[in-house]
BAFI-3210 file (N, C-alpha, C; in Angstrom, 3 decimals, decimal comma, padded with zeros to 6 digits):
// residues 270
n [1|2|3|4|5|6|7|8|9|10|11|12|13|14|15|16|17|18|19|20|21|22|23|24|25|26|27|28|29|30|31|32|33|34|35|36|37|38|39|40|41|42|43|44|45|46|47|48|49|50|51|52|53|54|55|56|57|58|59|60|61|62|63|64|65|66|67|68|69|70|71|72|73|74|75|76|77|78|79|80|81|82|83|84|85|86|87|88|89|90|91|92|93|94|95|96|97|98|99|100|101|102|103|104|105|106|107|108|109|110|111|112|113|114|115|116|117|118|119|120|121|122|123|124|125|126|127|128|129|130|131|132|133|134|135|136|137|138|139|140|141|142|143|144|145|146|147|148|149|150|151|152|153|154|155|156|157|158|159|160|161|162|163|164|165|166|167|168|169|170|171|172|173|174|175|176|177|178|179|180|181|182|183|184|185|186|187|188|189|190|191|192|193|194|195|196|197|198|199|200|201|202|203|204|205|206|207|208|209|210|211|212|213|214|215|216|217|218|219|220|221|222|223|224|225|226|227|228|229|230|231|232|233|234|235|236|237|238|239|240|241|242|243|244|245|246|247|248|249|250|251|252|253|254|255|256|257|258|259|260|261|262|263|264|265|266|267|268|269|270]
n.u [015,614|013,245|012,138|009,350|008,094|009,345|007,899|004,926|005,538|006,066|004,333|001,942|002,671|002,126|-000,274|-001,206|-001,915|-001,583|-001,030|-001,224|-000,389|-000,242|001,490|001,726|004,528|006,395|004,655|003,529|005,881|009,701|011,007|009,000|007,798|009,839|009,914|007,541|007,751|009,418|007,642|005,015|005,107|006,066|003,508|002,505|001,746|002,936|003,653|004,366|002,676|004,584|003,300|004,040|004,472|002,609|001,777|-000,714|-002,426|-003,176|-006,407|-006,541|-008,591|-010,109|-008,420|-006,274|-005,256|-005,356|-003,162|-001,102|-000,859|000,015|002,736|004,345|004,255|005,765|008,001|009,478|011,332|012,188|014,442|014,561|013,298|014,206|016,440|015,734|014,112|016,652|018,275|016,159|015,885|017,594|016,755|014,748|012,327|010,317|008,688|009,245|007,364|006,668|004,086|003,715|003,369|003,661|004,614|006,651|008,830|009,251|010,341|012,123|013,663|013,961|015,755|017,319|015,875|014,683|017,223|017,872|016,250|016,110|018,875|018,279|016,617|014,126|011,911|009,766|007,268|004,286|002,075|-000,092|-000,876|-000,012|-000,287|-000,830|-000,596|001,733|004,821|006,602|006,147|006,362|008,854|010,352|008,891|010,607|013,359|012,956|012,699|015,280|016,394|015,983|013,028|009,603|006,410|003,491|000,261|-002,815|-006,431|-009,529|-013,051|-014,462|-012,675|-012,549|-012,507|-010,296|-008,908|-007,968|-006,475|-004,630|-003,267|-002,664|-000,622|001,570|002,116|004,098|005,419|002,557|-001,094|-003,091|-006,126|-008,867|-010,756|-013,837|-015,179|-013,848|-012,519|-010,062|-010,941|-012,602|-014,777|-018,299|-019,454|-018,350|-018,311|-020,544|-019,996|-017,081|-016,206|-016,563|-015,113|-012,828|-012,326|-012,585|-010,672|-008,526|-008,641|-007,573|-004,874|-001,806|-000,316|-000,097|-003,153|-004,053|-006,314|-007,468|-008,815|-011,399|-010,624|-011,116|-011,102|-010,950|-012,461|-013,376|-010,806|-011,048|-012,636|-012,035|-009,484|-010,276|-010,551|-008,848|-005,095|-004,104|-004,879|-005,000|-004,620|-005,399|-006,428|-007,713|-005,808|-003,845|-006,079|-006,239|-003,348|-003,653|-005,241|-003,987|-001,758|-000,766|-000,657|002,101|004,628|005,067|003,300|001,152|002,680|002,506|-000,655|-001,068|000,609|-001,336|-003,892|-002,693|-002,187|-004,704|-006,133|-004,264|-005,552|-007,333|-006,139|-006,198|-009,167|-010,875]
n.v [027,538|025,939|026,865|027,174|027,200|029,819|031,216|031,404|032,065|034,914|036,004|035,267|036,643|039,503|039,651|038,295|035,886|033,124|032,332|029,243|028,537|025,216|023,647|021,058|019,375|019,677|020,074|022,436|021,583|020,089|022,926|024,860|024,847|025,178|028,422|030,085|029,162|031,983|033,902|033,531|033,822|036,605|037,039|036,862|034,500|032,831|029,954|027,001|024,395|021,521|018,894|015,725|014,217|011,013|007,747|006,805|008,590|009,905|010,734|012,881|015,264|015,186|017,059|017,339|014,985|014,669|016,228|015,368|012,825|014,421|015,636|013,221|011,553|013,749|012,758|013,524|013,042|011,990|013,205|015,332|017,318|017,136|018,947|021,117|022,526|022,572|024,773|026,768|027,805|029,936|032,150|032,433|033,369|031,651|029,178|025,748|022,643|019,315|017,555|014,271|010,938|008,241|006,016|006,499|007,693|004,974|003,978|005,394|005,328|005,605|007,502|008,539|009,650|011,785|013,040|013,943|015,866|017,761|019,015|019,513|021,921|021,599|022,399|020,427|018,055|016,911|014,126|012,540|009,675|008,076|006,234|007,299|005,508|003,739|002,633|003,575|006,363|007,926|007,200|008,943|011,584|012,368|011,312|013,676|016,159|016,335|016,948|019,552|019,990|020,000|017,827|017,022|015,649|014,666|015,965|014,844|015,703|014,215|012,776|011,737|014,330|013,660|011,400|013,468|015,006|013,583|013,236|015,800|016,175|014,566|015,476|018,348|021,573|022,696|021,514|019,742|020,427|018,995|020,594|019,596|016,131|013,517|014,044|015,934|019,385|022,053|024,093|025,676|026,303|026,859|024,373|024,924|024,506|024,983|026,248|026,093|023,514|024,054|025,871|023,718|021,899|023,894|024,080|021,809|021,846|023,505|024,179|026,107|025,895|024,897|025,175|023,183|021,587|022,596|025,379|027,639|030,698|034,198|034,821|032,485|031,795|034,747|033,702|031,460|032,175|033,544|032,578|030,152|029,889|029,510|029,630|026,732|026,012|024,559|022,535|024,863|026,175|025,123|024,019|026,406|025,979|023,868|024,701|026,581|025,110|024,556|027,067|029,828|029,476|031,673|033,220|031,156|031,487|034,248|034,146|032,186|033,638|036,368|035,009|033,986|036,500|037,608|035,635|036,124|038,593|038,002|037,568|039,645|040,078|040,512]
n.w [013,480|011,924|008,370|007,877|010,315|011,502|008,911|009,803|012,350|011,809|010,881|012,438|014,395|013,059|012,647|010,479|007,598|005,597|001,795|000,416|-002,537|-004,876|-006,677|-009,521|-009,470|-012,827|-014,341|-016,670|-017,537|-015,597|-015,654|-016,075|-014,052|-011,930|-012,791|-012,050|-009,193|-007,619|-009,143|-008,266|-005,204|-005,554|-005,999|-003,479|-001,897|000,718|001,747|-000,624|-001,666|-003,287|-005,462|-005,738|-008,149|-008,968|-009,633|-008,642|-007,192|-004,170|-002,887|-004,658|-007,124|-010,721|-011,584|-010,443|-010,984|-013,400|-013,883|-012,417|-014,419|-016,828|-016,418|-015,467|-017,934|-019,526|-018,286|-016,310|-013,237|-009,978|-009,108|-011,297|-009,988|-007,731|-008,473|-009,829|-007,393|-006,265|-007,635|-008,226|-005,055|-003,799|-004,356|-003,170|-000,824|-000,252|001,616|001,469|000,627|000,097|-001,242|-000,817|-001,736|000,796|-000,658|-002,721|-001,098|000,613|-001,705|-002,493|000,256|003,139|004,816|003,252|001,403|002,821|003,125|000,605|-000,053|001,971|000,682|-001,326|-000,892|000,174|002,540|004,123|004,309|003,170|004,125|002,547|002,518|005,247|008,279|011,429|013,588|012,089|012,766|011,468|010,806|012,986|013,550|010,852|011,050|013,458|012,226|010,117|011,657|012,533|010,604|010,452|009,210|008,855|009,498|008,132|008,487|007,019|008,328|008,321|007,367|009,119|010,939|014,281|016,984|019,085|017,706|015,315|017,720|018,039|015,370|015,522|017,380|017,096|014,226|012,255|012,494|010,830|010,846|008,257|007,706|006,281|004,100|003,421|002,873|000,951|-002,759|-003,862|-005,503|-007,184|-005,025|-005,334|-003,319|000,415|003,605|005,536|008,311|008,760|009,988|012,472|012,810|012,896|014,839|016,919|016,609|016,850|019,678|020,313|019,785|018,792|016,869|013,381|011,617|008,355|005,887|003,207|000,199|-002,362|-002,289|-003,973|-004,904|-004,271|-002,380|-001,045|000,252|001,850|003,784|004,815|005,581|007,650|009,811|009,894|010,139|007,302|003,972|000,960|-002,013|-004,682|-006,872|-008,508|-009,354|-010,762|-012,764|-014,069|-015,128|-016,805|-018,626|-019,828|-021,171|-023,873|-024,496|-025,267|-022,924|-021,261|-020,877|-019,821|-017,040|-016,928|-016,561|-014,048|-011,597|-011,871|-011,333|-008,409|-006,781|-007,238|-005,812|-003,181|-002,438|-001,343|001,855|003,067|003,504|001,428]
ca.u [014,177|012,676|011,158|007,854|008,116|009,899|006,809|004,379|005,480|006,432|002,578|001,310|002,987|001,665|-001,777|-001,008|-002,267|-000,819|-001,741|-000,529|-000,511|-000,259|001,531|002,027|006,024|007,104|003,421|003,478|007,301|010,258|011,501|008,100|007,389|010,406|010,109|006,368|007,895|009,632|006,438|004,197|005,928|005,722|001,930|001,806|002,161|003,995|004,212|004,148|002,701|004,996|002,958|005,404|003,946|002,697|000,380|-002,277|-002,273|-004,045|-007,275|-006,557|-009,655|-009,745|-007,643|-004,465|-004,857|-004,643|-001,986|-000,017|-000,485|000,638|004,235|004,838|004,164|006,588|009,268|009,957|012,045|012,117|015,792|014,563|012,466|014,884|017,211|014,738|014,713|018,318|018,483|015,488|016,099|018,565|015,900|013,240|011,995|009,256|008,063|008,583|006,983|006,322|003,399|004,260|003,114|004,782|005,142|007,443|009,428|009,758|011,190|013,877|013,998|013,475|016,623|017,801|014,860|014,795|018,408|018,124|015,009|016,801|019,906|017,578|015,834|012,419|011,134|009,239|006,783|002,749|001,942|-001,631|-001,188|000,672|-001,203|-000,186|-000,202|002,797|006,429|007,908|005,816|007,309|010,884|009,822|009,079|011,702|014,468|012,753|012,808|016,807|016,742|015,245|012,090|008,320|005,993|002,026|-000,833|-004,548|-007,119|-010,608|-014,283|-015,087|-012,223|-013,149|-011,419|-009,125|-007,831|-007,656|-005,487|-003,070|-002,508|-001,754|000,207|002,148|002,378|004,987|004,902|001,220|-002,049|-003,640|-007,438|-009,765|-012,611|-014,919|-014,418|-013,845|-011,323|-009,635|-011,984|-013,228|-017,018|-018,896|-018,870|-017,268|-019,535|-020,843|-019,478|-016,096|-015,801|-016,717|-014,167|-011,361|-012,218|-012,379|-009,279|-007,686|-008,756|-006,470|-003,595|-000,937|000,213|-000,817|-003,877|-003,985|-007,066|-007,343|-009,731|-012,631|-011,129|-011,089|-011,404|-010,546|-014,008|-013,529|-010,059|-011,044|-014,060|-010,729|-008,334|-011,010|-010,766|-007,672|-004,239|-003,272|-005,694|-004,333|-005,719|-004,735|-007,418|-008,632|-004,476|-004,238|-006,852|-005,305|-002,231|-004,162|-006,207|-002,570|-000,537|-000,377|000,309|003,257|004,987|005,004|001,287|000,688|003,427|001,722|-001,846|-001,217|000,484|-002,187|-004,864|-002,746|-002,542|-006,004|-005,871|-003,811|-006,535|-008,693|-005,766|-006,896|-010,738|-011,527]
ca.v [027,265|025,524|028,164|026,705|027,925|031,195|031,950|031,364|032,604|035,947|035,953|035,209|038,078|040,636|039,296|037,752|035,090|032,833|031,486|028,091|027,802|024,396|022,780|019,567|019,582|018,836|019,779|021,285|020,727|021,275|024,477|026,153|024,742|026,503|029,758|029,455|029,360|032,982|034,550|033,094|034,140|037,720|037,676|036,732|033,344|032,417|028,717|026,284|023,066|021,022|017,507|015,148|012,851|009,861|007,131|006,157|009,632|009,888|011,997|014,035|014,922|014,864|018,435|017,252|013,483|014,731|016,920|014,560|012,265|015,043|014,996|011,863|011,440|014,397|011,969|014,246|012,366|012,612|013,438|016,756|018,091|017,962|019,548|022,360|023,280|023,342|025,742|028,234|028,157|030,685|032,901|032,179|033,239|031,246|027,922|024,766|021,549|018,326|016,707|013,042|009,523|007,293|005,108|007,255|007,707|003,790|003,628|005,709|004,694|007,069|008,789|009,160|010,842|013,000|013,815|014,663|016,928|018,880|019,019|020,423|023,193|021,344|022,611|019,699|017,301|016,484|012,679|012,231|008,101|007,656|006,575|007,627|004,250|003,358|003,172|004,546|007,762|008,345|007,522|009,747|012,784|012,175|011,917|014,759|017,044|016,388|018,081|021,149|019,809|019,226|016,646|017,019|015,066|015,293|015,805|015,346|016,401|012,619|012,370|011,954|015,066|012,908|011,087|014,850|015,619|012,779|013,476|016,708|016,441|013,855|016,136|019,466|022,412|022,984|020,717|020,444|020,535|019,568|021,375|018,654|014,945|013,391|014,666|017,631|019,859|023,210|023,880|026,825|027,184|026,102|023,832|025,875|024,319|024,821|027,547|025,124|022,517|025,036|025,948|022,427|021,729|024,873|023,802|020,758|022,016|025,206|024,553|026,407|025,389|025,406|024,098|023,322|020,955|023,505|026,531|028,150|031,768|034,782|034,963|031,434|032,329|034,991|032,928|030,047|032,850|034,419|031,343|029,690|030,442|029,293|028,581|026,161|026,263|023,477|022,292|025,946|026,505|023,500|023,786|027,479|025,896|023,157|025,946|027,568|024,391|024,654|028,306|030,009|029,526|033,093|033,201|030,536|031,947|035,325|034,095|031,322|034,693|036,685|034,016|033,586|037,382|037,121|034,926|036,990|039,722|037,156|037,313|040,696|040,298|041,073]
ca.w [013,315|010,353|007,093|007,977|011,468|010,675|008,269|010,503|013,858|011,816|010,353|013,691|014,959|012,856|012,494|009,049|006,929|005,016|000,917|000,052|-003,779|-004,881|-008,082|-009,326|-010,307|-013,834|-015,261|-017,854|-017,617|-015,101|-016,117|-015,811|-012,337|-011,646|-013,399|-011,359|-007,787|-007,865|-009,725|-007,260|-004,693|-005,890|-006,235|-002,501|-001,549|001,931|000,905|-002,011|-001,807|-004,719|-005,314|-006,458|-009,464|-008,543|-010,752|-008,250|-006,576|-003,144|-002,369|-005,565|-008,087|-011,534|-012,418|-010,238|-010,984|-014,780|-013,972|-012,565|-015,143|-017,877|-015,095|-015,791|-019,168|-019,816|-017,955|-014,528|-012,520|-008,574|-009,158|-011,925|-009,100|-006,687|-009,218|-010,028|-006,480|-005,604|-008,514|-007,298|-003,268|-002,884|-005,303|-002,764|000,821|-000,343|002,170|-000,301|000,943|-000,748|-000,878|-001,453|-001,144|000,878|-001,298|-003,235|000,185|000,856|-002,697|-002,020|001,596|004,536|005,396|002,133|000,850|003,467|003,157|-000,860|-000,323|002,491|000,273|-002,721|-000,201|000,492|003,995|004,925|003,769|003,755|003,781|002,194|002,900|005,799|009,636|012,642|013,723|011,239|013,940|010,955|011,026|014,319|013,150|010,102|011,579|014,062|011,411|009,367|012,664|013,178|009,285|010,236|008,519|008,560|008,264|008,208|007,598|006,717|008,852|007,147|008,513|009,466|011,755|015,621|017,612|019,920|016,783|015,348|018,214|018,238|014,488|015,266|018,120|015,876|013,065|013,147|011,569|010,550|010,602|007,241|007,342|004,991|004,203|003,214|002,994|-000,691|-003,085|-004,335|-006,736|-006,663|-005,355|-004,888|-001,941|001,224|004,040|006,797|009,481|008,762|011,201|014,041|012,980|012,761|016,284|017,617|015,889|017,928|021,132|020,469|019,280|019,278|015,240|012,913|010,639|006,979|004,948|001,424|-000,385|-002,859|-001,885|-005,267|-005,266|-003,078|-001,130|-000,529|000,990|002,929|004,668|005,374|006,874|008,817|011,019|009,920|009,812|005,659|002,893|000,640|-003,173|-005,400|-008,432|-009,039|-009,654|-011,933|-014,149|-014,667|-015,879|-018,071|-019,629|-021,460|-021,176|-025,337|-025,052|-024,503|-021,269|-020,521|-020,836|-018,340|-015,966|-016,066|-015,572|-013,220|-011,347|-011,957|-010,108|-007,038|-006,700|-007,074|-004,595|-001,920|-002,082|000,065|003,031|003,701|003,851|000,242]
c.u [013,882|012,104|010,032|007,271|008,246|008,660|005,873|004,215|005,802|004,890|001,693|001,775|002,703|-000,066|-001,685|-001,293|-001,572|-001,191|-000,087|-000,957|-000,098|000,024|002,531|003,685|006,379|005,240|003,456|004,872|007,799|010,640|010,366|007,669|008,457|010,326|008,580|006,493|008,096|008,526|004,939|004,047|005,558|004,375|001,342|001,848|003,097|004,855|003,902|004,439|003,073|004,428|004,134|004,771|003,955|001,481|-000,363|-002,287|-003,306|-005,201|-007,596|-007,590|-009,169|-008,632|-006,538|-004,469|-004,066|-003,332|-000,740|000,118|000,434|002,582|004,918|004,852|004,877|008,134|009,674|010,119|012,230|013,524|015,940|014,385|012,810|015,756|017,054|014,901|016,089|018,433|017,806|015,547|016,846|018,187|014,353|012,377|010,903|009,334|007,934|008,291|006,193|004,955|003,077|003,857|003,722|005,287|006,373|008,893|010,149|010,248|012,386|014,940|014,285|014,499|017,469|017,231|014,944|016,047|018,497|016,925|015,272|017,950|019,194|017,286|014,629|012,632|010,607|008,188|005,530|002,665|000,428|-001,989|-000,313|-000,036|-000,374|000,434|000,967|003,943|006,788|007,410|007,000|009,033|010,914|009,771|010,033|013,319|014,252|013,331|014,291|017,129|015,930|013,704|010,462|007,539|004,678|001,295|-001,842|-005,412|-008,295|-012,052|-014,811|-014,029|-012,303|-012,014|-010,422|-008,544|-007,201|-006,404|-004,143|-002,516|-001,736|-000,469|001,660|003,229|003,362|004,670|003,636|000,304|-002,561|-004,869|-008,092|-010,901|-013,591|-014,502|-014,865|-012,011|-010,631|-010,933|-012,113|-014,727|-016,675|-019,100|-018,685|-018,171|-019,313|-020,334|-017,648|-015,892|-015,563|-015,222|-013,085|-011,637|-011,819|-011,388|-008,222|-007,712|-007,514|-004,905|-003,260|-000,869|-000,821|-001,986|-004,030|-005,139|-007,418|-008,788|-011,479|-012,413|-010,432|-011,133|-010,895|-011,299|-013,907|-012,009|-009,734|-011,750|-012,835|-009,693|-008,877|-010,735|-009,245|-006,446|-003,501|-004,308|-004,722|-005,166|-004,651|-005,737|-007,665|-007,023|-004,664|-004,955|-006,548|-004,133|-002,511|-004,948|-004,766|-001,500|000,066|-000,426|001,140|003,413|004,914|003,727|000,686|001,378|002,423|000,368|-002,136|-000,309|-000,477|-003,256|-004,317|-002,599|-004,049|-006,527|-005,864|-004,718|-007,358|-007,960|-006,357|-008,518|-011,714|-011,545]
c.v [026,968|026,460|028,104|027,462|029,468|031,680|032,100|032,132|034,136|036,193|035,863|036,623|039,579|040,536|038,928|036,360|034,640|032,147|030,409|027,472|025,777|024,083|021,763|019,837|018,987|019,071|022,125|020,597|020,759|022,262|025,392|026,261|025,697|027,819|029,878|029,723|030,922|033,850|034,769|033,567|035,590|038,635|037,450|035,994|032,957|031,210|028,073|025,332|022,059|019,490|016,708|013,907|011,678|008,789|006,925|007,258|009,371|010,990|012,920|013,782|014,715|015,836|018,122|015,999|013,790|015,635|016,209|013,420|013,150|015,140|013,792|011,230|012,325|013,668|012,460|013,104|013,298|013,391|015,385|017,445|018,137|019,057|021,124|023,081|023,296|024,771|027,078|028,471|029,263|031,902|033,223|032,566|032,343|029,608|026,672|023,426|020,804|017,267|015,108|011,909|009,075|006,119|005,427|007,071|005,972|003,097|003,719|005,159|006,310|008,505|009,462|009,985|012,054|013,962|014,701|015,450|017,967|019,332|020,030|021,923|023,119|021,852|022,135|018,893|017,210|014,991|012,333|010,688|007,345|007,898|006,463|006,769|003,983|003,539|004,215|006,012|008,550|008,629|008,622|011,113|013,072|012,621|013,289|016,010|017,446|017,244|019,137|021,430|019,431|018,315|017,035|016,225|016,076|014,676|015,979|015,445|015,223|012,470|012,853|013,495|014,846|012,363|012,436|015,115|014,674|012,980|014,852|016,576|015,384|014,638|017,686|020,258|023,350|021,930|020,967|019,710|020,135|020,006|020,386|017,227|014,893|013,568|015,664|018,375|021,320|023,281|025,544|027,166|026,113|025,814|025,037|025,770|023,850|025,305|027,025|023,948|023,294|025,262|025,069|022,058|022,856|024,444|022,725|020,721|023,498|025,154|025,148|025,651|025,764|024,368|024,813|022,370|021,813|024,709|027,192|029,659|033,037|034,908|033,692|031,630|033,465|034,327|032,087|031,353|033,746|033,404|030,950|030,275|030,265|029,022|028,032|025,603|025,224|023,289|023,622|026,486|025,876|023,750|025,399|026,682|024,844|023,541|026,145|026,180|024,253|026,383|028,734|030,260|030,464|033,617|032,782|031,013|033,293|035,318|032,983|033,316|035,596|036,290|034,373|035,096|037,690|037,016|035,818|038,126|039,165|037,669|038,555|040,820|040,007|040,152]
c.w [011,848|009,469|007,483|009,315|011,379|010,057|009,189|011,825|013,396|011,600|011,493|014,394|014,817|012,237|011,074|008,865|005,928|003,583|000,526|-001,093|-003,847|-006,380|-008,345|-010,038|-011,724|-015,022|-015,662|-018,265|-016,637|-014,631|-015,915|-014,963|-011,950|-011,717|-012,217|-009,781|-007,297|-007,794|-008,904|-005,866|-004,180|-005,374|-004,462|-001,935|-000,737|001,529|-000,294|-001,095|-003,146|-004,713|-006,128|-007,257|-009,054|-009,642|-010,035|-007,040|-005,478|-002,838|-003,631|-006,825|-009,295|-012,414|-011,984|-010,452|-012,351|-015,025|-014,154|-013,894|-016,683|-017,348|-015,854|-017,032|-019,971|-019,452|-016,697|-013,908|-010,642|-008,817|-010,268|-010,775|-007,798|-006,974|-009,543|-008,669|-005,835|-006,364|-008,397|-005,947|-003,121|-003,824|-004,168|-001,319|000,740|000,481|001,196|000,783|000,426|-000,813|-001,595|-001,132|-000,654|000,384|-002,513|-001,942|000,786|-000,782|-002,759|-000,947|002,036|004,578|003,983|001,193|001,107|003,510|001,660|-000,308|000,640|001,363|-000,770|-002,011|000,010|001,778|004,830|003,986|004,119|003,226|003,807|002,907|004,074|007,658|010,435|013,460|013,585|012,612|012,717|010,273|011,813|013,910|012,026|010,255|012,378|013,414|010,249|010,340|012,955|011,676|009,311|008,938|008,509|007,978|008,997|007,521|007,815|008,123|008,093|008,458|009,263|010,656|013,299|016,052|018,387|018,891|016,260|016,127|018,362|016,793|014,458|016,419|017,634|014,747|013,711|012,053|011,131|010,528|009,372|007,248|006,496|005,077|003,780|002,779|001,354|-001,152|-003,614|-005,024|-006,177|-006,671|-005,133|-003,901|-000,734|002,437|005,308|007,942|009,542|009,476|012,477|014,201|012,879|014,448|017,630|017,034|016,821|019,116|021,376|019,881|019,226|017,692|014,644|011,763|009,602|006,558|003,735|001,565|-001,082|-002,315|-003,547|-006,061|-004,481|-002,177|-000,553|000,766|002,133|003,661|005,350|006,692|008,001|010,109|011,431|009,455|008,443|005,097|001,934|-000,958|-004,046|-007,139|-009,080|-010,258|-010,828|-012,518|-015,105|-015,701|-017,048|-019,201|-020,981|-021,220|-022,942|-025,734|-024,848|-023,274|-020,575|-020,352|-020,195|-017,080|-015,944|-015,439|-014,623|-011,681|-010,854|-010,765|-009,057|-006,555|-006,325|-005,640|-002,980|-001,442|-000,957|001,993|003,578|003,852|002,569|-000,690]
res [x|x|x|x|x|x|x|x|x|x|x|x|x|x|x|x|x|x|x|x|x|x|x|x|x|x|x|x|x|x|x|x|x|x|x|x|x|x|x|x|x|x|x|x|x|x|x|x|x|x|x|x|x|x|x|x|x|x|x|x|x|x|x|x|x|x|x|x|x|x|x|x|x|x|x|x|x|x|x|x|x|x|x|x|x|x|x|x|x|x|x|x|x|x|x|x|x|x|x|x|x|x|x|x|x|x|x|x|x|x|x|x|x|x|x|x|x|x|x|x|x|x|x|x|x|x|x|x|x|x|x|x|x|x|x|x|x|x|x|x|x|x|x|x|x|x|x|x|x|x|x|x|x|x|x|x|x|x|x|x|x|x|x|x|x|x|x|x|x|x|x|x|x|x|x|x|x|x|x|x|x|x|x|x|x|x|x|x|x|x|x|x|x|x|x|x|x|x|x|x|x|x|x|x|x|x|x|x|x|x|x|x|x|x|x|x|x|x|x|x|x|x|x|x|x|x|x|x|x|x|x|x|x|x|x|x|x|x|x|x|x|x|x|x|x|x|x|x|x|x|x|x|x|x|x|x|x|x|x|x|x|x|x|x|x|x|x|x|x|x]
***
């Protein structure tokens, strides 16, 4: 059974919730994304969503666009950040899955992607720009599935519930939600009728649900896992690590830490 699964169906079993930090790889270097996974880990965190640097990033606001651009402007190579995780996996019970353009993916080309990112210790994959439509979804998840791997898209609040259910029934692993249409950011608070679309979203599907997009806090995270099974915190992360990216590394490792701790207080209620 896939990690992704495994987490999940053990979390389901004991009435558990799941947080899904979120950071962009290679920001502010590397080495501290690594050191980062572990730590994270620690404070609570089932999975890690690793974005993988891209220049015309999809969906993402202005705290992970500039992230990624700091990534890439450091030089991170798809090839570090597989490197990075071969090197922490066997450090990690931790859920790693990539969230990657496909246009990244039809650079490499399909099966060879998928074969280096199993090989590293990825878990599976989220595809922000990739429709259901596409054959080579299908073949996609298909050849991901024969690597003991996931692939999820986005579902956003605009999309009908029958499309809804063919993406999920499509998708493996987990559905990922968004909480409000747009793009990344953190708000204040989270729309009211999320509760409803998490429900209608259950009706059509068995996987588990994880939504991200403004959840920024631990109150915002419990309100998400009251319903759903993962919150999934990304910008609020990020602008943590752009706060101390000019102080020492051990300074941002402990209060990026710190936060998702933070964080984990939500899975329980609080």
């Amino acid at each position: 059974m896939n990690r992704i699964d495994q987490i999940f169906s053990q979390l389901r079993s004991t009435g558990g919730k799941a947080l899904m930090p979120y950071l962009t790889a290679g920001d502010p270097d590397i080495a501290t994304t690594g050191t980062l996974l572990p730590r994270i880990e620690s404070a609570g965190a089932s999975i890690c969503e690793l974005g993988i640097p891209f220049s015309d990033p999809i969906a993402d606001g202005p705290v992970i666009e500039a992230s990624m651009t700091v990534a890439l402007d450091g030089g991170v190579r798809l090839a570090d950040i597989f490197q990075m995780v071969r090197e922490q996996r066997d450090k990690l019970a931790l859920g790693l899955v990539a969230m990657v353009s496909y246009s990244i993916v039809h650079k490499v080309g399909e099966h060879a992607f998928v074969r280096d990112a199993k090989a590293a210790g990825f878990d599976g994959f989220i595809f922000p720009d990739m429709p259901i439509e596409a054959e080579r979804w299908t073949d996609l998840v298909a050849h991901a599935g024969d690597q003991e791997m996931i692939c999820s898209m986005l579902i956003a609040p605009t999309t009908p519930i029958d499309r809804a259910q063919r993406i999920a029934s499509s998708s493996t692993g987990f559905v990922y939600l968004l909480s409000r249409a747009g793009i990344t950011g953190e708000r204040s608070e989270l729309p009211t009728d999320l509760p409803q679309r998490i429900n209608r979203l259950r009706d059509v599907t068995d996987l588990p649900i994880a939504v991200g997009f403004g959840i920024a806090n631990r109150r915002h995270v419990a309100q998400v896992v009251n319903v759903a099974d993962a919150a999934i915190v990304g910008s609020a992360i990020m602008r943590g690590v752009a706060t101390h990216r000019d102080a020492p590394r051990e300074e941002l490792v402990d209060d990026v830490a710190a936060f998702v701790r933070d964080l984990a207080q939500g899975l329980g209620g609080g």
